[in-house]
N, C-alpha and C positions, 0 to 999 in steps of 0.2 A: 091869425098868425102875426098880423101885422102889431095890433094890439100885445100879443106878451112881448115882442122882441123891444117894442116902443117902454114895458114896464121891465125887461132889463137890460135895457140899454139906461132908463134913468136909475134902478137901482146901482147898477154900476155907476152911475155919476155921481150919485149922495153918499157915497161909502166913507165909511173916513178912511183916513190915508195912514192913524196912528193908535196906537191903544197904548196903556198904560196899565200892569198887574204888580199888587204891593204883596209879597210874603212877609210876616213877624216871625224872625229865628226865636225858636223858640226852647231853647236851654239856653242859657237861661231867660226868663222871660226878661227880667229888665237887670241891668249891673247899679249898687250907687258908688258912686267915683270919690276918689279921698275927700273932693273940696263937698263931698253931701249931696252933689246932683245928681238926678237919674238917667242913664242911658240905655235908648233899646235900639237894636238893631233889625234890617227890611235889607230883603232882597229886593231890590227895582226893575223890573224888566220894561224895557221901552220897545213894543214895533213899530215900525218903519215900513208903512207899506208902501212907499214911494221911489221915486227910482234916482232920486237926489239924498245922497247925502245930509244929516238935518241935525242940528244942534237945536236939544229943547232943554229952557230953562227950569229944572225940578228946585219945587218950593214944597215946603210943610207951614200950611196957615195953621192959627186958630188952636196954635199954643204958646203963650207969652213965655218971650225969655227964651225962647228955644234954640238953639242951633242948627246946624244940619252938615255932616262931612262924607264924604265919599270915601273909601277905602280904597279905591284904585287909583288916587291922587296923593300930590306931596301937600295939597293947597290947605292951612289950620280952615278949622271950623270957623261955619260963618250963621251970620241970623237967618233962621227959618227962613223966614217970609222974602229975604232975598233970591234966596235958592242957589244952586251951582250948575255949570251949562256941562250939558251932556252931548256929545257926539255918539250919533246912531249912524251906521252905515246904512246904503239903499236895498231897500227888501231883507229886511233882516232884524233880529233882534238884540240892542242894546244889555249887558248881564251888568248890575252892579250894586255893589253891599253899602250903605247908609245907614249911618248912626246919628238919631237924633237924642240931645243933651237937652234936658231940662234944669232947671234950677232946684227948683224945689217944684212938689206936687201935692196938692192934699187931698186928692182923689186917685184911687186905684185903679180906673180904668178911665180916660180924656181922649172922646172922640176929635179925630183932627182929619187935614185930606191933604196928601201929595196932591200937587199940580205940576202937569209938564207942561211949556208953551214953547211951540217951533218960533225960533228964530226967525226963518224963513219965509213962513206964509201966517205965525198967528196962531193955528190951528192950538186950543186944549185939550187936556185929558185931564183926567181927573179921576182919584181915587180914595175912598174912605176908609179912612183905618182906625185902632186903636193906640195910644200912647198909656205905656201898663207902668206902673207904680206900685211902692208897697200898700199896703192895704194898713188903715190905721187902726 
């Protein structure tokens, strides 16, 4: 008895505190914009299983020339790999729409990965997606 409560009391203690789930909307799959770049949009869900309030910096690495803007802000687009800070309430989940801009693409589909990192304590998350383009 002593033994399981010892193996979830430390499963409780290794938990992460945060996760990170990407949707690609999907009509249409990617838009090109007047000036020829490509834009797709991701729903971002952020949880928050902690009981502080937590601002996490969401970046998109591992596509040059990228941007990355949130729709629930007035803030213009900024470089991917910066990222923009997201406020998540405690125990609860962050909702929000993201459009990343390309330049140009010469591939039709360009694996890439959100990153969230808490402000707060460091912690990551991390998510793998697809960046879709036209097909040449």
């Amino acid at each position: 008895m002593l033994a399981a409560a010892g193996a979830m009391l430390a499963t409780l203690l290794m938990r992460n505190t945060a996760s990170l789930t990407v949707l690609p909307e999907r009509s249409p799959l990617f838009v090109r914009l007047s000036d020829g770049s490509i834009s797709n949009s991701y729903t971002i869900k952020i949880v928050n299983k902690s009981g502080i309030a937590r601002t996490f910096q969401l970046s998109a690495g591992e596509l040059p020339q990228a941007t990355l803007q949130i729709a629930e802000g007035d803030a213009p687009p900024i470089a991917a790999e910066e990222g923009v800070p997201l406020v998540v309430k405690p125990d609860s989940v962050g909702t929000f729409h993201a459009y990343v801009h390309v330049k140009r693409t010469s591939q039709a589909e360009t694996p890439f990965a959100f990153v969230g990192r808490a402000k707060e304590d460091g912690e990551v998350v991390t998510y793998h997606s697809t960046f879709r383009g036209p097909a040449k």
